[in-house]
Backbone as JSON, one array per atom type, in Angstrom:
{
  "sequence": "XXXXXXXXXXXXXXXXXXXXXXXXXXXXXXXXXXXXXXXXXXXXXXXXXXXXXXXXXXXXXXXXXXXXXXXXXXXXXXXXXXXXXXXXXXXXXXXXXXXXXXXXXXXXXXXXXXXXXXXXXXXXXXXXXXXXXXXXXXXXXXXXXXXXXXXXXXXXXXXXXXXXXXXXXXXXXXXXXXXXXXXXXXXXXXXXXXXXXXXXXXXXXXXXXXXXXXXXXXXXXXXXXXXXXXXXXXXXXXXXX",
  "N": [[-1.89, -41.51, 22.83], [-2.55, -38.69, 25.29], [-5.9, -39.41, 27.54], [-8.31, -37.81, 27.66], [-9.18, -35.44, 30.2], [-12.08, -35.23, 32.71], [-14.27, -32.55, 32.38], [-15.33, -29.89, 34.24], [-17.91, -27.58, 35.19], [-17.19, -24.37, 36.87], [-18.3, -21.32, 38.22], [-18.89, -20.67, 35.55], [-17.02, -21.15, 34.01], [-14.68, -23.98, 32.24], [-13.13, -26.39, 33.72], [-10.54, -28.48, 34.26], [-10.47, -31.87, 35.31], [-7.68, -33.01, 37.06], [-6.48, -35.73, 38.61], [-3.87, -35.43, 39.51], [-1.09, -33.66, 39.89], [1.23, -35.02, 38.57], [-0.42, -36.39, 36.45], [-1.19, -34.44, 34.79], [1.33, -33.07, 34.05], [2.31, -35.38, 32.26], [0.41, -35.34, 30.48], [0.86, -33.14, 28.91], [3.83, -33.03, 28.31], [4.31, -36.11, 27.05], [5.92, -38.77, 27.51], [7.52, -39.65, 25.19], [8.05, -37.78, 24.54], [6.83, -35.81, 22.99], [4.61, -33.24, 22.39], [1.91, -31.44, 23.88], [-0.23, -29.14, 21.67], [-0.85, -26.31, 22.43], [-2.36, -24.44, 24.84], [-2.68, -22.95, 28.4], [-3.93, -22.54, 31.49], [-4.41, -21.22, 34.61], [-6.51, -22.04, 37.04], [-8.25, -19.94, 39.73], [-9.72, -18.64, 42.84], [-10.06, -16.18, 42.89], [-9.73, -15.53, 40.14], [-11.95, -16.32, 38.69], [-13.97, -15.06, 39.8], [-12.78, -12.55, 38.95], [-13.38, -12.64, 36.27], [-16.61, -12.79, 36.15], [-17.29, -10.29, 36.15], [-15.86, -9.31, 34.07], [-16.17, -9.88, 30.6], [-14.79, -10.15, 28.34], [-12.1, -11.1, 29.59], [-13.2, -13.5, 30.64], [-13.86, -14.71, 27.98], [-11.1, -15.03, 27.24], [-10.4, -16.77, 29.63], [-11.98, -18.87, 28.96], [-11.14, -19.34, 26.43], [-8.42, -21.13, 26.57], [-6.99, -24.17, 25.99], [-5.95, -25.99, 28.06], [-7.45, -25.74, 31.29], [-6.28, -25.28, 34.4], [-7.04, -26.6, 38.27], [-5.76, -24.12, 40.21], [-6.64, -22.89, 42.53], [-8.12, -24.06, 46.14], [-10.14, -23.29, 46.45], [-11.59, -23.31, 43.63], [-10.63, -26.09, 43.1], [-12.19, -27.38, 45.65], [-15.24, -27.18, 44.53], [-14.96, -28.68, 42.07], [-14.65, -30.98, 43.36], [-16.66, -31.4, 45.11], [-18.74, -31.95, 43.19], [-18.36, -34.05, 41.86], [-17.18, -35.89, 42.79], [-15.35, -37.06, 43.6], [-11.74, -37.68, 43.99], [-9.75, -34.63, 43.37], [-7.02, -32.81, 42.47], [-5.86, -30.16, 43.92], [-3.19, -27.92, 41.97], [-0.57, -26.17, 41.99], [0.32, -23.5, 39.87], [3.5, -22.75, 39.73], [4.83, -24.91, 40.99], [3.99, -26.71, 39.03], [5.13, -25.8, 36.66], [8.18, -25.8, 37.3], [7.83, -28.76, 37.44], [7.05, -29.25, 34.77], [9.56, -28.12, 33.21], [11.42, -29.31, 34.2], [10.81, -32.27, 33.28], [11.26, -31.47, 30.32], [13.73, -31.06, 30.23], [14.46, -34.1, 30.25], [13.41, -34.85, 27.9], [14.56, -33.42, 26.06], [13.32, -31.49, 25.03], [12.64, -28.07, 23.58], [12.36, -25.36, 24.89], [11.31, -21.63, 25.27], [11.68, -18.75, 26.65], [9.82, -16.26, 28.12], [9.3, -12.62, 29.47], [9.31, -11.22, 32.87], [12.18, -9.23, 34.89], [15.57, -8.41, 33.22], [17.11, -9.09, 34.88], [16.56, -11.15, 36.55], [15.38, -12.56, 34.37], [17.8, -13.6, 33.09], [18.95, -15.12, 35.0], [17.54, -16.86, 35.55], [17.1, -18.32, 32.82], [20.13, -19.16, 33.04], [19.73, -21.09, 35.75], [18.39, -23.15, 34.77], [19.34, -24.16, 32.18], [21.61, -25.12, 33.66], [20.26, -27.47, 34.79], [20.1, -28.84, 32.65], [17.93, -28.0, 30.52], [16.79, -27.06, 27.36], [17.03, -24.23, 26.72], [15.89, -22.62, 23.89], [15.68, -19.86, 23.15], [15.04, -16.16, 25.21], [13.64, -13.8, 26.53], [13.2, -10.8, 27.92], [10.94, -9.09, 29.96], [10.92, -6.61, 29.17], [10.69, -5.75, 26.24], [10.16, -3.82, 23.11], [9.29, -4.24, 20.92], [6.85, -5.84, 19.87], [5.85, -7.51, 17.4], [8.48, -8.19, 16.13], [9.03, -9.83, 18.37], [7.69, -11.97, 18.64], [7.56, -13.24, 15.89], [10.26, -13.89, 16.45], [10.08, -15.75, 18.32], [8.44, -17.51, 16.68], [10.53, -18.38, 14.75], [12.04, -19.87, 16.1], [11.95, -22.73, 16.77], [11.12, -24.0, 19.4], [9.04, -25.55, 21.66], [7.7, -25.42, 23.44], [6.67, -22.32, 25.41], [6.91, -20.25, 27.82], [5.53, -17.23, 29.36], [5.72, -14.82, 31.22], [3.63, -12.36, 32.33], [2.19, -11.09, 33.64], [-1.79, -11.56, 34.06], [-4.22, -10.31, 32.38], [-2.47, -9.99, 30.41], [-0.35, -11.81, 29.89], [-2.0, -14.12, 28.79], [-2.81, -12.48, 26.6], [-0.92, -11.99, 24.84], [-0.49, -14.58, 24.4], [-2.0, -15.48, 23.2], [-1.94, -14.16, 20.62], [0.89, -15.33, 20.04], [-0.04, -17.92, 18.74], [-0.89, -17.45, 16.56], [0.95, -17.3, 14.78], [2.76, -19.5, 15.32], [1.72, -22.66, 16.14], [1.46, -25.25, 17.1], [2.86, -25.24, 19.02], [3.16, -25.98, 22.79], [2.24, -23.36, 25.14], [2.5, -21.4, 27.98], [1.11, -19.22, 30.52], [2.59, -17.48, 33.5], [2.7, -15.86, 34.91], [4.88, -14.46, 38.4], [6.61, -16.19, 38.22], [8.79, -17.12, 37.72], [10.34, -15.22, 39.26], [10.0, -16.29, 41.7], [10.97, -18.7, 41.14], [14.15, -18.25, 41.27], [14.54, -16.82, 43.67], [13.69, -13.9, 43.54], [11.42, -13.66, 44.72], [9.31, -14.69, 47.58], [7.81, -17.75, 48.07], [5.39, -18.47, 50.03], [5.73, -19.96, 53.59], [6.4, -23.39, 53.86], [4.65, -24.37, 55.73], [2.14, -22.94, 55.3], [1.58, -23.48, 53.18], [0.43, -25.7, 53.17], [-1.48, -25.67, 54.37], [-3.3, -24.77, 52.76], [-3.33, -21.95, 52.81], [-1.67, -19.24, 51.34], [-2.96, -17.32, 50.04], [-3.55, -15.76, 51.96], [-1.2, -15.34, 52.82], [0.11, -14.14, 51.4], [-1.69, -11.85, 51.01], [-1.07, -10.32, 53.21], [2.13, -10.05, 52.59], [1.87, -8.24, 51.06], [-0.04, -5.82, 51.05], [-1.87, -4.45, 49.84], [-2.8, -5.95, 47.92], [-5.47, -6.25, 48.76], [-7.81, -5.49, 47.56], [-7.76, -7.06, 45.24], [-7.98, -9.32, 46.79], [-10.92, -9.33, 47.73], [-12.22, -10.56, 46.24], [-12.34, -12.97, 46.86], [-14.11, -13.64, 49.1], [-16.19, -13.12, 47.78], [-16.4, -15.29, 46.58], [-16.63, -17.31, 48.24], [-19.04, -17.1, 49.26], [-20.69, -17.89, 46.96], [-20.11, -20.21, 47.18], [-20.55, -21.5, 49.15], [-23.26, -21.13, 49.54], [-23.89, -22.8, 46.62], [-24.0, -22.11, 44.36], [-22.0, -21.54, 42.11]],
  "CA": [[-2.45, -40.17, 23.06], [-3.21, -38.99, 26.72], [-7.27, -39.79, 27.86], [-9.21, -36.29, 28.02], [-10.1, -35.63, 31.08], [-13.4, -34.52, 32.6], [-14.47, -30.99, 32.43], [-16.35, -29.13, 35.36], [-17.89, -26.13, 35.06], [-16.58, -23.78, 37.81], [-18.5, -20.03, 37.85], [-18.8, -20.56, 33.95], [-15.55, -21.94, 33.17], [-15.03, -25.29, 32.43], [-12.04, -26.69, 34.06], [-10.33, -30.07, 33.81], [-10.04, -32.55, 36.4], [-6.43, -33.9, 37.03], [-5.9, -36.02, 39.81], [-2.9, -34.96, 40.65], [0.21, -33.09, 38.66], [1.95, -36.25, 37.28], [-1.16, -36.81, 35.19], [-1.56, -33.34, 33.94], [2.47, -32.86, 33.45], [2.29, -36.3, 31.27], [-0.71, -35.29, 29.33], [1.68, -31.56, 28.15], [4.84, -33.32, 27.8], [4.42, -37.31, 26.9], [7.58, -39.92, 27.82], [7.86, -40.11, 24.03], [8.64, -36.23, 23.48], [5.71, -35.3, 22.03], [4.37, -31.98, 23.62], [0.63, -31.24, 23.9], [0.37, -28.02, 21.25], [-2.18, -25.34, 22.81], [-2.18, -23.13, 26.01], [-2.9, -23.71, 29.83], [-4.47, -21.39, 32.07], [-4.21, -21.65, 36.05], [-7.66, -21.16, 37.31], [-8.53, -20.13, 41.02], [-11.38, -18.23, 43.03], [-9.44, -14.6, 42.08], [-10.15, -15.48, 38.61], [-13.36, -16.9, 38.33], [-15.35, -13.93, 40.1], [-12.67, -11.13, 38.08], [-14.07, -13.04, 34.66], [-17.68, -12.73, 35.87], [-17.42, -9.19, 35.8], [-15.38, -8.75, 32.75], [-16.53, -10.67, 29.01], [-13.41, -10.14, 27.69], [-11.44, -12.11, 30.16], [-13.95, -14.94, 30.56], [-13.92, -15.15, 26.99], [-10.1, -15.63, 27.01], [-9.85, -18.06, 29.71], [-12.43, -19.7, 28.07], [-10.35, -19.96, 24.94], [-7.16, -21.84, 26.85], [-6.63, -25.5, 25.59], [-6.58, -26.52, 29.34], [-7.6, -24.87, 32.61], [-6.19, -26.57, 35.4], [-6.96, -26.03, 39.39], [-4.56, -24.13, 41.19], [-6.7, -22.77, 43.82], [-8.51, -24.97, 46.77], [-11.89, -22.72, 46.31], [-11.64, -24.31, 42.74], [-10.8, -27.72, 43.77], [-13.6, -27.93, 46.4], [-16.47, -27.07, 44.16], [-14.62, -29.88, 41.7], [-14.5, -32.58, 44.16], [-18.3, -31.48, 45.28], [-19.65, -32.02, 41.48], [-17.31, -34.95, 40.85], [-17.37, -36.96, 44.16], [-14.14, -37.99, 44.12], [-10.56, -36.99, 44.08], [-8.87, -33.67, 42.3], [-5.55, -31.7, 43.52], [-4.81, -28.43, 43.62], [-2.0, -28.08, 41.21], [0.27, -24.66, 41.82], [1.05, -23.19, 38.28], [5.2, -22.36, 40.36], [5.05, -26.1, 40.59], [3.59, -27.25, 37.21], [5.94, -25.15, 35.56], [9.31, -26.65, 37.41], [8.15, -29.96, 36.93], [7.72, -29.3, 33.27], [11.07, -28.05, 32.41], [12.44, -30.68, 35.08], [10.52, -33.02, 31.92], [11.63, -30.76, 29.32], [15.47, -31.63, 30.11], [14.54, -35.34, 29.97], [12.98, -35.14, 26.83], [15.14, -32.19, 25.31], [12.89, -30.29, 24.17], [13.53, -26.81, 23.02], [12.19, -23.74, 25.67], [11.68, -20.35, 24.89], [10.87, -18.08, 27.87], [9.76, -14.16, 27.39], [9.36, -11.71, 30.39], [10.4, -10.54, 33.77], [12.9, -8.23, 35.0], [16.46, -8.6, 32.32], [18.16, -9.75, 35.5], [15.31, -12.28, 36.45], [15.36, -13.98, 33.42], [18.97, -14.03, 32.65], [18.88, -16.03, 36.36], [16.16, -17.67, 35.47], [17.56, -19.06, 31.82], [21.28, -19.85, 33.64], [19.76, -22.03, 36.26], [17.51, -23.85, 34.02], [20.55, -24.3, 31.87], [22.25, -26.26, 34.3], [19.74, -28.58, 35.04], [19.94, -29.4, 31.28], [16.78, -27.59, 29.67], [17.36, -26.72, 26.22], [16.5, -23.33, 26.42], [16.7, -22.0, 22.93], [15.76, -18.3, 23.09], [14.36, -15.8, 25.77], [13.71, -11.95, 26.54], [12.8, -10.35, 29.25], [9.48, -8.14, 29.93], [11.08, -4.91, 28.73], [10.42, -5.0, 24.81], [9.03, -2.61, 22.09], [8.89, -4.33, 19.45], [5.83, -7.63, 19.9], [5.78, -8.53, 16.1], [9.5, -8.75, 16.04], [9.26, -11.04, 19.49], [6.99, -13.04, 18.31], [8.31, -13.8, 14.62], [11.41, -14.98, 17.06], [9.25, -17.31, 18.87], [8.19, -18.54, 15.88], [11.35, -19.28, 14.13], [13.09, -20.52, 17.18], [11.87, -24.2, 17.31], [10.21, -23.92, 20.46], [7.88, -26.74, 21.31], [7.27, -25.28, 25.2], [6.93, -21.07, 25.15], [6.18, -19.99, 28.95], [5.29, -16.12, 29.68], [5.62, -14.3, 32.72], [4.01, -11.06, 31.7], [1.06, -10.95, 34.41], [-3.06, -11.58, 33.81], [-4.52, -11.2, 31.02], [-1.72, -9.13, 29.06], [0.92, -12.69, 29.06], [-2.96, -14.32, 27.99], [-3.36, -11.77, 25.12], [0.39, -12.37, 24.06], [-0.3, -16.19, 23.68], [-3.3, -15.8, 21.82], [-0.88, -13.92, 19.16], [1.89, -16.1, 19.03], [-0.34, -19.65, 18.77], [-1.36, -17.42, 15.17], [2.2, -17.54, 13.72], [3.49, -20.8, 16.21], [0.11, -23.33, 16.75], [2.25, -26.27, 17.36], [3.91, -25.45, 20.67], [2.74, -25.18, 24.32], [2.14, -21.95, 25.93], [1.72, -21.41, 29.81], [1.38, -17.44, 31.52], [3.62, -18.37, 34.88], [2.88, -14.85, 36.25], [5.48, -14.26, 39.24], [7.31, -17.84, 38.92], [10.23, -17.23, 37.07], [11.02, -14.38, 40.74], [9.88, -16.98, 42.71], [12.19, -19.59, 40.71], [15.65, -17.48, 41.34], [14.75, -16.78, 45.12], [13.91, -12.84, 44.11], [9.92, -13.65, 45.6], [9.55, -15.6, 48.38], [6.8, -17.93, 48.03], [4.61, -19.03, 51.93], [6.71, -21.11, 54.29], [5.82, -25.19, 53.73], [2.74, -24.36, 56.89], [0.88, -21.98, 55.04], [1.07, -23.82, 51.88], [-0.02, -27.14, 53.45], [-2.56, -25.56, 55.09], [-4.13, -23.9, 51.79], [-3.21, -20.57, 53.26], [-0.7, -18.71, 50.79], [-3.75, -16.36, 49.51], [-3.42, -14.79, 53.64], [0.15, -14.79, 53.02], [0.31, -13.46, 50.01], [-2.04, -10.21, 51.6], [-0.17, -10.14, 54.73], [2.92, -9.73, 52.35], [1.28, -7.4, 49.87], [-1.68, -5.26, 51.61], [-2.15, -3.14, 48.21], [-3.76, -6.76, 47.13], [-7.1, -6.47, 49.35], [-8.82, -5.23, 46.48], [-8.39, -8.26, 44.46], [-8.35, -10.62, 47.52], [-12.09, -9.2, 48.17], [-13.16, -11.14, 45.14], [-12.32, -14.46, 47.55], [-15.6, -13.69, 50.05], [-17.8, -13.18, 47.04], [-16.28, -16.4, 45.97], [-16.86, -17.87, 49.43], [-20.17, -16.86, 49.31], [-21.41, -18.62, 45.82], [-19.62, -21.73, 47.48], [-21.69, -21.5, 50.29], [-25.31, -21.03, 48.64], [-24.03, -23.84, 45.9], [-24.27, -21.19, 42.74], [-20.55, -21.85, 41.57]],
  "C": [[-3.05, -40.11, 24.45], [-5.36, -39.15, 26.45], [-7.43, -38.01, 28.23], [-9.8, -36.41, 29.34], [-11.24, -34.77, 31.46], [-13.35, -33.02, 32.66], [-15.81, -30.32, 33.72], [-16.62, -28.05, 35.09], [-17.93, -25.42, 36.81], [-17.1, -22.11, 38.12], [-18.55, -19.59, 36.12], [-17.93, -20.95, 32.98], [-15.13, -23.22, 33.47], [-12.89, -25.64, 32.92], [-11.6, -28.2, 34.17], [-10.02, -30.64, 34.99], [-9.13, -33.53, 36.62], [-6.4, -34.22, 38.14], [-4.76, -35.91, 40.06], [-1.81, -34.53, 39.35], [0.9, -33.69, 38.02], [1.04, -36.29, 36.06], [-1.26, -35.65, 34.28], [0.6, -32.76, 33.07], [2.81, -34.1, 32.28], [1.22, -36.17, 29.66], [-0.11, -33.99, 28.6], [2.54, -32.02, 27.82], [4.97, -35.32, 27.61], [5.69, -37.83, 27.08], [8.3, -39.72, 26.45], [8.76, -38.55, 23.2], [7.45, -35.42, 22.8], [4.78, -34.3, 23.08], [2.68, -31.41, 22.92], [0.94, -29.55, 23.09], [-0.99, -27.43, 21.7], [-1.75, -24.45, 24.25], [-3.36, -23.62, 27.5], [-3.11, -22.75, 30.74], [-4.7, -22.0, 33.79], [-5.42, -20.88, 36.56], [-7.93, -21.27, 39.23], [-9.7, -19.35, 41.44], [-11.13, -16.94, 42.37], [-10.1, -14.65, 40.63], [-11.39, -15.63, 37.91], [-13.87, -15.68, 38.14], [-14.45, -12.55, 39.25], [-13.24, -11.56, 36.48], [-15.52, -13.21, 35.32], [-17.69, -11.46, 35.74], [-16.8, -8.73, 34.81], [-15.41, -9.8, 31.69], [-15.61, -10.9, 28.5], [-12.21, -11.31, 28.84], [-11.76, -13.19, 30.1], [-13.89, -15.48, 29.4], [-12.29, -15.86, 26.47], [-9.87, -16.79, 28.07], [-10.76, -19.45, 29.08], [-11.51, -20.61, 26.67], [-9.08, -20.91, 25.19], [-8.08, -23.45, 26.72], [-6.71, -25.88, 27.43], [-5.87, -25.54, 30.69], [-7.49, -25.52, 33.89], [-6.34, -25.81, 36.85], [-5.79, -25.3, 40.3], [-5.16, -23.33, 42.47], [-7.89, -23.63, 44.81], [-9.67, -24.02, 46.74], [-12.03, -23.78, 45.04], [-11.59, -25.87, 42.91], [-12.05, -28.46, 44.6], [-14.71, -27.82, 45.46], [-16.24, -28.22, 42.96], [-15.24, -31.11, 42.18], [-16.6, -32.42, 44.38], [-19.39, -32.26, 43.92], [-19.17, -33.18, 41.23], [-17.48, -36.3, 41.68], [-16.48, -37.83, 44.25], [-13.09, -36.84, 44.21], [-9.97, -35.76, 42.92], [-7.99, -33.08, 43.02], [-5.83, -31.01, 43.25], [-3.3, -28.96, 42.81], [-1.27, -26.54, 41.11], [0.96, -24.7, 40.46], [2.47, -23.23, 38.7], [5.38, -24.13, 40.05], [5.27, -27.0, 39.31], [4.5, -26.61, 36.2], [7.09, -25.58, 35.7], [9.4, -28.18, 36.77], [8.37, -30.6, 35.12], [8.93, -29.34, 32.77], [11.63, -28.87, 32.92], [12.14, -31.98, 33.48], [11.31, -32.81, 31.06], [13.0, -31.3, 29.23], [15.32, -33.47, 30.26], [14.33, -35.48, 28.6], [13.24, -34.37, 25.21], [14.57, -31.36, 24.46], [12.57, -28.86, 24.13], [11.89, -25.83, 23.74], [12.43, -22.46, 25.07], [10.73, -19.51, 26.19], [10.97, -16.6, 27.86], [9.01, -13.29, 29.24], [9.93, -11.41, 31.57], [11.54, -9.78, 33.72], [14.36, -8.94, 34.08], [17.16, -9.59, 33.33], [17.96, -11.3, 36.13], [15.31, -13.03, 35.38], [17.11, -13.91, 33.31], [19.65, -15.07, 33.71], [18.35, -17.46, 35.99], [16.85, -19.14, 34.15], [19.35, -19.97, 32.65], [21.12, -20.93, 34.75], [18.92, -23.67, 35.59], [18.46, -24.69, 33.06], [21.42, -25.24, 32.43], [21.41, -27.42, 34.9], [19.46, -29.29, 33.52], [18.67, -29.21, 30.67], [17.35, -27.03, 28.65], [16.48, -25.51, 25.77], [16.88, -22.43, 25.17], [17.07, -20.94, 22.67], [14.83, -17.74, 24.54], [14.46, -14.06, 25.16], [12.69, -11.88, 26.96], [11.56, -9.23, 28.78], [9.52, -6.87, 28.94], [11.22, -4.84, 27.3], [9.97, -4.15, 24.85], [8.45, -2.96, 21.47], [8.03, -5.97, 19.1], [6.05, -8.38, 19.06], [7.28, -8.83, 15.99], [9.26, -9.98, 16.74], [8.47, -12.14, 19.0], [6.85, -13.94, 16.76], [9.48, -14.7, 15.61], [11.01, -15.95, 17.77], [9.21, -18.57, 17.57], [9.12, -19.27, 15.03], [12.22, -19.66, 15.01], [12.76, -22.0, 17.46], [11.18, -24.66, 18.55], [8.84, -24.83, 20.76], [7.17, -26.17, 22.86], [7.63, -23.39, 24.99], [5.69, -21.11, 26.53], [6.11, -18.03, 28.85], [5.24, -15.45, 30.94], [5.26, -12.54, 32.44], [2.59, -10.62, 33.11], [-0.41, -11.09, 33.5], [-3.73, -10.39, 33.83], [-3.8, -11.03, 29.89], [-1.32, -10.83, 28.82], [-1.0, -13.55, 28.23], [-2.82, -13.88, 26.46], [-1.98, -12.23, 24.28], [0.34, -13.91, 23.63], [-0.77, -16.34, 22.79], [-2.26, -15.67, 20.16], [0.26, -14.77, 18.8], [1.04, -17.64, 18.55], [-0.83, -19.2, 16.82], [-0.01, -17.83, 14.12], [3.22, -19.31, 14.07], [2.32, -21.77, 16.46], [0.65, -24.74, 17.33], [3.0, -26.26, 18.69], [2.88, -25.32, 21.98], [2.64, -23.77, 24.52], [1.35, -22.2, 27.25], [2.14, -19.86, 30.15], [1.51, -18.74, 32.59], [3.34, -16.9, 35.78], [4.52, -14.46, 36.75], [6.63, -15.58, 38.98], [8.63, -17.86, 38.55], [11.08, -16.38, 38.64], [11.08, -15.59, 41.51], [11.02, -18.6, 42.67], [13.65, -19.11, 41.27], [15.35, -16.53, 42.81], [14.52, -15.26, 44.8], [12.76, -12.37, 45.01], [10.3, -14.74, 46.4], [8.09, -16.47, 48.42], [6.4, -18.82, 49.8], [4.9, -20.31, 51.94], [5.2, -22.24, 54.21], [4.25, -24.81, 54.84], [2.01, -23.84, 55.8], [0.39, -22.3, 53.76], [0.19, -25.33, 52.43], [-1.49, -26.75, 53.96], [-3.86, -24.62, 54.26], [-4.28, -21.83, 52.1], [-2.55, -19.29, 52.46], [-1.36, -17.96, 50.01], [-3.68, -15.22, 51.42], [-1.85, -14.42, 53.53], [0.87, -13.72, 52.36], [-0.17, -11.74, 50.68], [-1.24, -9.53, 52.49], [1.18, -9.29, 54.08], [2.82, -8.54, 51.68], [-0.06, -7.12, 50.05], [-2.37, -4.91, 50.25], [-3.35, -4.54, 47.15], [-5.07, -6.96, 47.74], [-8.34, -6.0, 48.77], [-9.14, -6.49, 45.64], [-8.39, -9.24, 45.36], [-9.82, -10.56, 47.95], [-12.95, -10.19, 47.4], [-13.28, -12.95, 45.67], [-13.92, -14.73, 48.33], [-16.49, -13.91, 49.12], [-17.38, -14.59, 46.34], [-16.78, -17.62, 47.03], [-18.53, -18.36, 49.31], [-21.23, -17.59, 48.79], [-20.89, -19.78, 46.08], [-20.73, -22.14, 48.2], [-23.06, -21.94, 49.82], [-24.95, -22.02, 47.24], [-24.23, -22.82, 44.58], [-22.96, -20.81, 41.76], [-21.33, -23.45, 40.33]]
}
């Protein structure tokens, strides 16, 4: 059984400290096959300070089985409290290397949102790297309790979401009532960014912890929720994170 690792609290939310993405992709999918059953939440500064102002969010990422770093505001106030080493771990990443696992260890994928043409991309390249994707469907349902009865009788030991924060959240919560036994990860954007239809910030801007400037640069319309970075800055600063 993997070793638990430590927990930090982060703006109120306790987050886990993986040194680095091998250990946290070993502790979800074991050598042996055996797949961590609960739900995984990608926590960064965006998130923190939009769950201090809303109960209802905080209370759901609260509720994820494990909250791992994916942004370097998070990480630093980690390493500060911890006094050693933690990565950043990009959910786009953590989610390839899974299914890259997943087709070693054949176990059975089910992936639900994005655009029809986006996932049907998405499932055919995955496909050829030998993931045993059993069922999907794309963003554009009606009908939840159907989708999520088909989760549940599909075998599915790994069930990712790409529905955006906190809706693909609220959708996990519901299937872990009829499915409790499998994984669940919200992926957001990753499945676009998988099949080349997003472009995620050239190798510099990721090396250089930058791909929250790139991201605005690419997408002005987000300087509403990138404002929530300063006031995140801020409680770094004065030590109240």
């Amino acid at each position: 059984m993997a070793i638990q690792p430590e927990v930090v609290p982060v703006g109120g939310i306790g987050v886990m400290a993986f040194s680095d993405m091998a250990e946290l992709v070993n502790y979800i999918i074991q050598d042996d096959g055996t797949v961590f059953a609960g739900s995984a939440i990608a926590m960064n500064p965006e998130k923190v300070i939009a769950a201090s102002k809303n109960p209802e969010l905080m209370s759901i990422l609260n509720k994820a089985d494990i909250r791992y770093a994916d942004g370097m505001g998070v990480v630093k106030v980690m390493r500060r409290k911890l006094g050693r080493k933690v990565e950043r771990i990009p959910g786009c990443e953590l989610w390839q290397a899974l299914m890259a696992k997943a087709a070693l260890t054949k176990t059975p994928v089910f992936l639900v949102g994005a655009k029809p043409q986006v996932m049907a991309e998405t499932v055919e390249k995955l496909t050829a790297m030998g993931v045993n994707v059993v069922a999907s469907q794309d963003g554009y349902f009606k009908d939840e309790h159907e989708l999520i009865s088909r989760i549940a009788q599909s075998g599915a030991r790994i069930v990712t979401v790409a529905m955006g924060s906190p809706k693909q959240e609220i959708f996990i919560g519901k299937c872990q009532q009829q499915l409790p036994d499998a994984y669940y990860m919200g992926v957001g954007g990753t499945y676009d960014v998988f099949t080349g239809h997003v472009q995620r910030a050239p190798a510099l801007w990721c090396k250089l912890h930058l791909e929250w400037a790139y991201r605005l640069l690419s997408q002005p319309s987000r300087i509403g929720r990138q404002s929530n970075l300063a006031t995140y800055a801020w409680l770094y600063l004065t030590n109240k994170l």
